[in-house]
PDB file of N, CA, C and O in Angstrom, chain B, residues numbered from 101:
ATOM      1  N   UNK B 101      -6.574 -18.446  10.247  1.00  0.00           N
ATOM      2  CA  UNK B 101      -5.963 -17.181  10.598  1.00  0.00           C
ATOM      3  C   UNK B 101      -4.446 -17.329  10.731  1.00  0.00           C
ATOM      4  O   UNK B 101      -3.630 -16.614  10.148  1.00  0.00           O
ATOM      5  N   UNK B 102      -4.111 -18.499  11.698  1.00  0.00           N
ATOM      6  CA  UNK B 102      -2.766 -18.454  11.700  1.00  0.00           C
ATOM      7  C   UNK B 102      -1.525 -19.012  10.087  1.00  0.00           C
ATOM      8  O   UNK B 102      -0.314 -18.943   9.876  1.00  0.00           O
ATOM      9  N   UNK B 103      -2.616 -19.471   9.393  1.00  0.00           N
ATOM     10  CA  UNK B 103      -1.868 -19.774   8.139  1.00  0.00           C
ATOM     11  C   UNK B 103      -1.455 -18.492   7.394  1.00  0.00           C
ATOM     12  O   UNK B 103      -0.331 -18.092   7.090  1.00  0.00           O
ATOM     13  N   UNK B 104      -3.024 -17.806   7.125  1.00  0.00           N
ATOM     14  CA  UNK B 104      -3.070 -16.718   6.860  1.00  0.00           C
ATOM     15  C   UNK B 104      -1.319 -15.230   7.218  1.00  0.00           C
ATOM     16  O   UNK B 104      -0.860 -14.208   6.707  1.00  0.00           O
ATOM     17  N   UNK B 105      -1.104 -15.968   8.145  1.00  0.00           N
ATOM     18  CA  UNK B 105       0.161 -14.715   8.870  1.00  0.00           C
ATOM     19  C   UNK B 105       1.324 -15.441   8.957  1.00  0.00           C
ATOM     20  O   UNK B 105       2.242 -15.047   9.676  1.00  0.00           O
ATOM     21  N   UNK B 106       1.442 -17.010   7.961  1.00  0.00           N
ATOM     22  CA  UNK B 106       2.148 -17.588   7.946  1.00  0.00           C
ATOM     23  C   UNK B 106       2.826 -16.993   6.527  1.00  0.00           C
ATOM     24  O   UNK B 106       3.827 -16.345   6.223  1.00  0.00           O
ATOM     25  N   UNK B 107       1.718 -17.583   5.866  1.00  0.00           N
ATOM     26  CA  UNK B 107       2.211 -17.113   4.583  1.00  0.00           C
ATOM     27  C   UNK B 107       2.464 -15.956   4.118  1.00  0.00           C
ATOM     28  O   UNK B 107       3.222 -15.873   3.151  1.00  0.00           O
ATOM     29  N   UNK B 108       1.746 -14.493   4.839  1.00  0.00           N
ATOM     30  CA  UNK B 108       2.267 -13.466   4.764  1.00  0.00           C
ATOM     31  C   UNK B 108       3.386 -12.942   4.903  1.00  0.00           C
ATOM     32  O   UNK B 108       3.873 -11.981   4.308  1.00  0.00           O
ATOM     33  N   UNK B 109       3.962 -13.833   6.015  1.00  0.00           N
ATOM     34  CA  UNK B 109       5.381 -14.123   6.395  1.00  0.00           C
ATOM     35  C   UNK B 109       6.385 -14.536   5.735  1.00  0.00           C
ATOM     36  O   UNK B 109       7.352 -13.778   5.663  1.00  0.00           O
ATOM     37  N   UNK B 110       6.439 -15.858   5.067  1.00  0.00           N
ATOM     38  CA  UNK B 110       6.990 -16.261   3.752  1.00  0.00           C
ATOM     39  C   UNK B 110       6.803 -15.537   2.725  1.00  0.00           C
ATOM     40  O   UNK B 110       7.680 -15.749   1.888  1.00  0.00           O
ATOM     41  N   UNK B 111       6.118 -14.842   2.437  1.00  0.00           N
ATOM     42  CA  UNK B 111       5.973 -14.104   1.066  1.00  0.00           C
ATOM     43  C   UNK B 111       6.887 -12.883   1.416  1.00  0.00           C
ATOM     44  O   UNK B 111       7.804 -12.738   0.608  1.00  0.00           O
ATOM     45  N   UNK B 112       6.848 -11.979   2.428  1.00  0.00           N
ATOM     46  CA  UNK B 112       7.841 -11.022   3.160  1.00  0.00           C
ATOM     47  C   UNK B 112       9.231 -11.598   2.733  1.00  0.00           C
ATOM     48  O   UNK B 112       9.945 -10.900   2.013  1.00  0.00           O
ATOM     49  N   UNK B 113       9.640 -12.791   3.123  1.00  0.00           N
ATOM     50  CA  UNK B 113      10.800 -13.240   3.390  1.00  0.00           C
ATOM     51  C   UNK B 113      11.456 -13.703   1.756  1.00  0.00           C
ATOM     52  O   UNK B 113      12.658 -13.748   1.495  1.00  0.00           O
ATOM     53  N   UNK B 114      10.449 -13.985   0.890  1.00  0.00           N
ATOM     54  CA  UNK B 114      10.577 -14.515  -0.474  1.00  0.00           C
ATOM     55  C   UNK B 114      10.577 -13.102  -1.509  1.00  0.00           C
ATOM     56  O   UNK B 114      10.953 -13.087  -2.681  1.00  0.00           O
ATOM     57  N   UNK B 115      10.101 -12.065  -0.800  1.00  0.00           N
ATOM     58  CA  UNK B 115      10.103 -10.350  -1.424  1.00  0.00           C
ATOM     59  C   UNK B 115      11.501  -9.929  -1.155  1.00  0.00           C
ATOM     60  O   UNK B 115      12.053  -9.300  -2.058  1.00  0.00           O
ATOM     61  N   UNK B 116      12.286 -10.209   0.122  1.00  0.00           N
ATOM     62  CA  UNK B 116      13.373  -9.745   0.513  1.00  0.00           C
ATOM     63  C   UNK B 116      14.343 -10.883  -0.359  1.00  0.00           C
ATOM     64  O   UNK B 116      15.158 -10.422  -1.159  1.00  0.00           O
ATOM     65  N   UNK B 117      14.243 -12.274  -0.197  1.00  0.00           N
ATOM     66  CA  UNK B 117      15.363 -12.817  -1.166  1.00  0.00           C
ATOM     67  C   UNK B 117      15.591 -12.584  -2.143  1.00  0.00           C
ATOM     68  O   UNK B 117      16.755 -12.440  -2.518  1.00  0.00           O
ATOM     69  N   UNK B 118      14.222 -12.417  -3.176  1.00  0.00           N
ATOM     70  CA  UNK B 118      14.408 -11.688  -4.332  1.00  0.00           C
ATOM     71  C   UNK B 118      14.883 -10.997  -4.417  1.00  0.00           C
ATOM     72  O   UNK B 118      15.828 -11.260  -5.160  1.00  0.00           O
ATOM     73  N   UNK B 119      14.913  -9.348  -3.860  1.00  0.00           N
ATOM     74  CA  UNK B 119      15.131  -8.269  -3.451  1.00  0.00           C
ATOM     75  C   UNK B 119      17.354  -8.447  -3.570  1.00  0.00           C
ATOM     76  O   UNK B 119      18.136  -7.898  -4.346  1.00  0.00           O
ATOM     77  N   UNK B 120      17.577  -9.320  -2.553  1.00  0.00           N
ATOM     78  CA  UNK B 120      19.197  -9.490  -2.566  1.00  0.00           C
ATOM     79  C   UNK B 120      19.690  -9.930  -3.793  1.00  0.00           C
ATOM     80  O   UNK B 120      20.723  -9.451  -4.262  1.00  0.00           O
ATOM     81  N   UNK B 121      18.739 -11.211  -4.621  1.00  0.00           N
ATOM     82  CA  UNK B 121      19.355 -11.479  -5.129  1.00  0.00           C
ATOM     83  C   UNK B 121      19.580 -11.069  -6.412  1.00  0.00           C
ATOM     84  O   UNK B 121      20.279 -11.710  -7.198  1.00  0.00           O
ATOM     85  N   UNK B 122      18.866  -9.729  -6.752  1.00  0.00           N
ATOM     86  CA  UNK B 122      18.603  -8.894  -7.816  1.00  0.00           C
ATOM     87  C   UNK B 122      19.728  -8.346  -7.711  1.00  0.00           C
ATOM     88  O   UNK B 122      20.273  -8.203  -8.806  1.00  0.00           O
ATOM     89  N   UNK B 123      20.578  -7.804  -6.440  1.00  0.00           N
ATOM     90  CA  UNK B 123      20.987  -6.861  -6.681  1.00  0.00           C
ATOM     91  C   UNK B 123      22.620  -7.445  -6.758  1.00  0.00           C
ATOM     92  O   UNK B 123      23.641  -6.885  -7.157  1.00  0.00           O
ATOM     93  N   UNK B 124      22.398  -8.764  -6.218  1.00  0.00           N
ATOM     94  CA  UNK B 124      23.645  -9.606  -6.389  1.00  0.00           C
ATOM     95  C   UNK B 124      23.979 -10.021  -7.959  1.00  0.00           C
ATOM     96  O   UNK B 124      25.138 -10.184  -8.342  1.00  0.00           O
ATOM     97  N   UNK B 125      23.072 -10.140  -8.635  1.00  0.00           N
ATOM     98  CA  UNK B 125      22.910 -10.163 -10.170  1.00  0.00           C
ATOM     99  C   UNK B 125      23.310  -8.991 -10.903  1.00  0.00           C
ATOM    100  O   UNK B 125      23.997  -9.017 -11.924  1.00  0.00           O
ATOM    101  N   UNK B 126      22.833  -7.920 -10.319  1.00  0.00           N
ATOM    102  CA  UNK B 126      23.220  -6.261 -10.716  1.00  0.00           C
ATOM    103  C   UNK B 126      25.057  -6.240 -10.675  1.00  0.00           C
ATOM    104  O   UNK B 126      25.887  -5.848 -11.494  1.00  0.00           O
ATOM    105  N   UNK B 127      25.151  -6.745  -9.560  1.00  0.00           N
ATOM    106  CA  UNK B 127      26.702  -6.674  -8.817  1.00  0.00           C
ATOM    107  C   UNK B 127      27.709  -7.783  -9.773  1.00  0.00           C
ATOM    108  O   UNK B 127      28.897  -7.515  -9.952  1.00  0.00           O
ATOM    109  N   UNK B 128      27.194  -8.807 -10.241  1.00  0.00           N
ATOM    110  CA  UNK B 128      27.486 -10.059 -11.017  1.00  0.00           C
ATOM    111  C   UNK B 128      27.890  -9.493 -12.920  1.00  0.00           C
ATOM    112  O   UNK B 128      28.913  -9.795 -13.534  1.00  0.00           O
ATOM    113  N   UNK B 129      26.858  -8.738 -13.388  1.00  0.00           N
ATOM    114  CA  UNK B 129      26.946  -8.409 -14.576  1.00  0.00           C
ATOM    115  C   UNK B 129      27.821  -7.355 -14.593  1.00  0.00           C
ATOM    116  O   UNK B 129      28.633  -7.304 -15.517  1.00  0.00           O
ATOM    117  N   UNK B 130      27.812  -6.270 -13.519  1.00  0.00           N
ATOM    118  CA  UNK B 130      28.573  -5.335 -13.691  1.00  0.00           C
ATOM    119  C   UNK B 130      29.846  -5.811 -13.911  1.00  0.00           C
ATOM    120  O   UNK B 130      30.521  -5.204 -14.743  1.00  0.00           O
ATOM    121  N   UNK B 131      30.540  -7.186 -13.099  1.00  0.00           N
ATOM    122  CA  UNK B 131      31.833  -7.597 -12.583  1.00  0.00           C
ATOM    123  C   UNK B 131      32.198  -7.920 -14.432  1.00  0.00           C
ATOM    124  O   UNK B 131      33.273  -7.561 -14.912  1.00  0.00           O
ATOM    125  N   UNK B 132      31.327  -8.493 -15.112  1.00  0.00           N
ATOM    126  CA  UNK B 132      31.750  -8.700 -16.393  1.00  0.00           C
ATOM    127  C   UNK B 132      32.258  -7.589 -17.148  1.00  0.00           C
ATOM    128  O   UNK B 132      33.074  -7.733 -18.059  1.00  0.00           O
ATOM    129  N   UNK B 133      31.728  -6.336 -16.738  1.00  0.00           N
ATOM    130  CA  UNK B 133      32.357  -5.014 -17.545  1.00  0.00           C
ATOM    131  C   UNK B 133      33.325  -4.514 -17.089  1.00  0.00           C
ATOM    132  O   UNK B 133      33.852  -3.804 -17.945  1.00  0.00           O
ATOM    133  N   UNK B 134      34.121  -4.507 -15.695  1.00  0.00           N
ATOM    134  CA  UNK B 134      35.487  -4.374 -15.625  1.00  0.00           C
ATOM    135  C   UNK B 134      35.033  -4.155 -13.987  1.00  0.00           C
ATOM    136  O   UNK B 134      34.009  -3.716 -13.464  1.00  0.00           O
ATOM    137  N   UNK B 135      36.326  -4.688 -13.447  1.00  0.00           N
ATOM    138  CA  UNK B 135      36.667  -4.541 -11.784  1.00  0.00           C
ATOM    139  C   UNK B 135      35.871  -2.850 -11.339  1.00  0.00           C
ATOM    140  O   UNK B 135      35.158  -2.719 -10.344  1.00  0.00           O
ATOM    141  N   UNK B 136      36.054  -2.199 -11.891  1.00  0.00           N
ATOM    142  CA  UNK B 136      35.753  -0.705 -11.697  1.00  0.00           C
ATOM    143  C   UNK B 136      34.580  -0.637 -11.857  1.00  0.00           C
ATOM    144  O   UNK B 136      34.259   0.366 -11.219  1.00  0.00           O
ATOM    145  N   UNK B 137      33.501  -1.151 -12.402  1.00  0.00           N
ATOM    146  CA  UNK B 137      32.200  -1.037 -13.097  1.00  0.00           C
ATOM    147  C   UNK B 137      31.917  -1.804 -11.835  1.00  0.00           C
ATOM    148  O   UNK B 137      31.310  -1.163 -10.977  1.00  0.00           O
ATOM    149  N   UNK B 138      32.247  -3.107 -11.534  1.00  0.00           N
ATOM    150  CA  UNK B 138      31.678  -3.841  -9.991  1.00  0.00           C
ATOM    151  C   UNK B 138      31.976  -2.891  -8.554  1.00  0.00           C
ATOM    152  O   UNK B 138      31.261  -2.771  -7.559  1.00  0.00           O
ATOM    153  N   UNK B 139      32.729  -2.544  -8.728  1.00  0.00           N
ATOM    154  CA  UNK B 139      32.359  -1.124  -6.945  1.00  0.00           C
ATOM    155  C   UNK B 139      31.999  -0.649  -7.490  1.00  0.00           C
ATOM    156  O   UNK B 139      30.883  -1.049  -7.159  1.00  0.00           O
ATOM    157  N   UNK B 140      31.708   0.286  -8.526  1.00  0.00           N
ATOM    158  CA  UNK B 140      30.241   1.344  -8.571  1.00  0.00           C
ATOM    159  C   UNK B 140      28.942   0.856  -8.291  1.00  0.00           C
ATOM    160  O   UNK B 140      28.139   1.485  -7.603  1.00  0.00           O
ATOM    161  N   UNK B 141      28.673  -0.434  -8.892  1.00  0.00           N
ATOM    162  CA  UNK B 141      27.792  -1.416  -8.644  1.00  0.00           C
ATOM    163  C   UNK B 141      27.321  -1.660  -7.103  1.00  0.00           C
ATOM    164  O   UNK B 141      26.214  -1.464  -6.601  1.00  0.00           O
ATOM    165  N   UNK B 142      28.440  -2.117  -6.557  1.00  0.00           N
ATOM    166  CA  UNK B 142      28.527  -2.525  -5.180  1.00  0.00           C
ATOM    167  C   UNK B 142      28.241  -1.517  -4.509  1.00  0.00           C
ATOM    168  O   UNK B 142      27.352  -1.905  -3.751  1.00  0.00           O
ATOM    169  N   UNK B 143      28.528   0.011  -4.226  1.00  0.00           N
ATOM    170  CA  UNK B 143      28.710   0.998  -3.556  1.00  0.00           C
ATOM    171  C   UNK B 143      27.086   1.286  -3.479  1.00  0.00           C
ATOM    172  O   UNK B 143      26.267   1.273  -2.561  1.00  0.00           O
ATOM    173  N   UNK B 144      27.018   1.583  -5.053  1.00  0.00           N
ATOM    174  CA  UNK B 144      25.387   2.195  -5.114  1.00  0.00           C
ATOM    175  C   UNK B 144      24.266   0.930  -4.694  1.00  0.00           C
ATOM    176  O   UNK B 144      23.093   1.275  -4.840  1.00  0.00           O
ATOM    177  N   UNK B 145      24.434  -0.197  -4.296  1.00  0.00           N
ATOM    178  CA  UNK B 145      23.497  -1.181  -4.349  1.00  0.00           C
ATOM    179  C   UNK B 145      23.531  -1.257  -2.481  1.00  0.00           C
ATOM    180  O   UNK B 145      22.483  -1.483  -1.877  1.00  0.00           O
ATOM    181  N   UNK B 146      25.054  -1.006  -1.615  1.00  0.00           N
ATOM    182  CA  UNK B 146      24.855  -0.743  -0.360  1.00  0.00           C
ATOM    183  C   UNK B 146      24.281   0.571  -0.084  1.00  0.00           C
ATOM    184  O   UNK B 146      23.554   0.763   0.890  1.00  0.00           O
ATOM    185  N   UNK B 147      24.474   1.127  -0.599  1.00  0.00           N
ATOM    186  CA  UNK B 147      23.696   3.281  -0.424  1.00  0.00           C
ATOM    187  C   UNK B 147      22.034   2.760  -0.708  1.00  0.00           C
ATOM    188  O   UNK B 147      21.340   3.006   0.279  1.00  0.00           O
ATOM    189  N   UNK B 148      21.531   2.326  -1.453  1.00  0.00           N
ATOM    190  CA  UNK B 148      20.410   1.812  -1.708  1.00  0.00           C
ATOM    191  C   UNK B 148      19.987   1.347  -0.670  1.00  0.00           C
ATOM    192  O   UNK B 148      19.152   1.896   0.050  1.00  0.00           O
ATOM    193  N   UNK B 149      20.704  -0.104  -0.399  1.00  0.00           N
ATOM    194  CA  UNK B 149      20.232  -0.759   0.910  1.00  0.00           C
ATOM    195  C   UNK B 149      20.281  -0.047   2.571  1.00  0.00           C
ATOM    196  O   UNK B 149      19.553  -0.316   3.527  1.00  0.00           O
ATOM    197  N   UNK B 150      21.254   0.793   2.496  1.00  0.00           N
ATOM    198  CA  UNK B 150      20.834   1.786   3.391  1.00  0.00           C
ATOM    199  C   UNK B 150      20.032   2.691   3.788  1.00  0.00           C
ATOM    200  O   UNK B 150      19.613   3.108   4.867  1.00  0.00           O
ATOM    201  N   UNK B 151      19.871   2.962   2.462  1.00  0.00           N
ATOM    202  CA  UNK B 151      18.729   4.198   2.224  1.00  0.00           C
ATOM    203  C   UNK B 151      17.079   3.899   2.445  1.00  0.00           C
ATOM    204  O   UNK B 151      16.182   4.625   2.873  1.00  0.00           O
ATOM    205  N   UNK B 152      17.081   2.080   1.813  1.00  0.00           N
ATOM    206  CA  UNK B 152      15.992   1.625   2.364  1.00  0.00           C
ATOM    207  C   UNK B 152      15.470   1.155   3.516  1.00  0.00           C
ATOM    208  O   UNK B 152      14.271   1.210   3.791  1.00  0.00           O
ATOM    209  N   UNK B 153      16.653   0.507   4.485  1.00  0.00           N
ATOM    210  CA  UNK B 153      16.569   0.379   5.683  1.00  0.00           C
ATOM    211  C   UNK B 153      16.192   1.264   6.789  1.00  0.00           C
ATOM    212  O   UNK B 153      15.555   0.924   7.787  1.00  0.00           O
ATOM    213  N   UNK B 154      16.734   2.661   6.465  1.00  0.00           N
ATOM    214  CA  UNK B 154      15.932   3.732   7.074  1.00  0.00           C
ATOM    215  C   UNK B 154      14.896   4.398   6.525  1.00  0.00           C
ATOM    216  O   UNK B 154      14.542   5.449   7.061  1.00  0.00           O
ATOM    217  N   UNK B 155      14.372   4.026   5.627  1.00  0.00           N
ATOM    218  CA  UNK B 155      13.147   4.403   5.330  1.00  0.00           C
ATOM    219  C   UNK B 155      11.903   3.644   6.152  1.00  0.00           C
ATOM    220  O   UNK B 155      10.875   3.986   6.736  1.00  0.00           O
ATOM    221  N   UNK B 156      12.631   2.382   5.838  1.00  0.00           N
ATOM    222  CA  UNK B 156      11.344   1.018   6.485  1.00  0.00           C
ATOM    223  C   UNK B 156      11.257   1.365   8.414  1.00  0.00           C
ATOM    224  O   UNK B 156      10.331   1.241   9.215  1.00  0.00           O
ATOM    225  N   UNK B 157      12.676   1.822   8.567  1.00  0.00           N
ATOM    226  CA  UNK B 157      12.946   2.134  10.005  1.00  0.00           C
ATOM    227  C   UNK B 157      11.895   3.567  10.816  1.00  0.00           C
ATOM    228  O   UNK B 157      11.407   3.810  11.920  1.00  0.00           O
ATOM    229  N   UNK B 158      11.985   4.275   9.316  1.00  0.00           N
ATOM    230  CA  UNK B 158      11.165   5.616   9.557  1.00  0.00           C
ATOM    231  C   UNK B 158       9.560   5.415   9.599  1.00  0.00           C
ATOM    232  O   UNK B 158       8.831   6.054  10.357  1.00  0.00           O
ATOM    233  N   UNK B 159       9.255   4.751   8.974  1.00  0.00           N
ATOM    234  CA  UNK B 159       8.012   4.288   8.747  1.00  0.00           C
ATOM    235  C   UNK B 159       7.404   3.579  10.299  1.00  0.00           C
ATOM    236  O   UNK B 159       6.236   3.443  10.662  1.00  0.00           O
ATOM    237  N   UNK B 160       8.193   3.351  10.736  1.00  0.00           N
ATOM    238  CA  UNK B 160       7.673   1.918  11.933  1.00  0.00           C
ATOM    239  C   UNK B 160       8.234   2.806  13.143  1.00  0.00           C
ATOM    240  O   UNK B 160       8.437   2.231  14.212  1.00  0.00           O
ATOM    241  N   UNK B 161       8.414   3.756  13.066  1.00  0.00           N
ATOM    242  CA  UNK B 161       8.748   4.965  14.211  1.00  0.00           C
ATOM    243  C   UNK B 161      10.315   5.242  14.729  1.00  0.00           C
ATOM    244  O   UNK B 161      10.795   6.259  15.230  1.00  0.00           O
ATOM    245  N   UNK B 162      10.938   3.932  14.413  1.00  0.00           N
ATOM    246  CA  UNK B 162      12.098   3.916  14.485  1.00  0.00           C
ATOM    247  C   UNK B 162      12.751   4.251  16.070  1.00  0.00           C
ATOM    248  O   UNK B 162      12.058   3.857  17.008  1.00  0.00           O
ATOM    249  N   UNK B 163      13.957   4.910  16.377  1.00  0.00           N
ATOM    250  CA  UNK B 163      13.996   4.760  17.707  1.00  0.00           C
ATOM    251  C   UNK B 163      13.471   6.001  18.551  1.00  0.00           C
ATOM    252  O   UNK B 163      13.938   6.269  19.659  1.00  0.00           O
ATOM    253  N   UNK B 164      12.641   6.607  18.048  1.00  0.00           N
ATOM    254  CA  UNK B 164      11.608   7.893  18.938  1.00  0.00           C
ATOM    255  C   UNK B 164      11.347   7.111  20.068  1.00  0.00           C
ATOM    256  O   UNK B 164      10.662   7.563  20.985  1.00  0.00           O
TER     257      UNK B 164
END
């Protein structure tokens, strides 16, 4: 059981690294198409990450 909620755990944590480092890659290729193309990149990839953070926040009741 307790392995069981171990590894559920690591896999959480290995969903979220992925997760950054996709978008650090997103942020990486853009930088090759011009300084200007990387903050659009950047902007929309923090609005994202915001947007998901309160979703996950909404879901779990958040501060009600």
């Amino acid at each position: 059981m307790i392995f069981k909620k171990l590894a559920a755990t690591i896999w959480h944590l290995a969903d979220v690294l992925c997760f950054i480092l996709a978008l650090v890659a997103l942020c990486a290729g853009a930088y090759q198409f011009g300084l200007g193309w990387f903050y659009i990149a950047l902007a929309a990839s923090l609005a994202f990450l915001g947007w998901l953070c309160e979703m996950v926040a909404g879901q779990k009741g958040g501060d009600e």
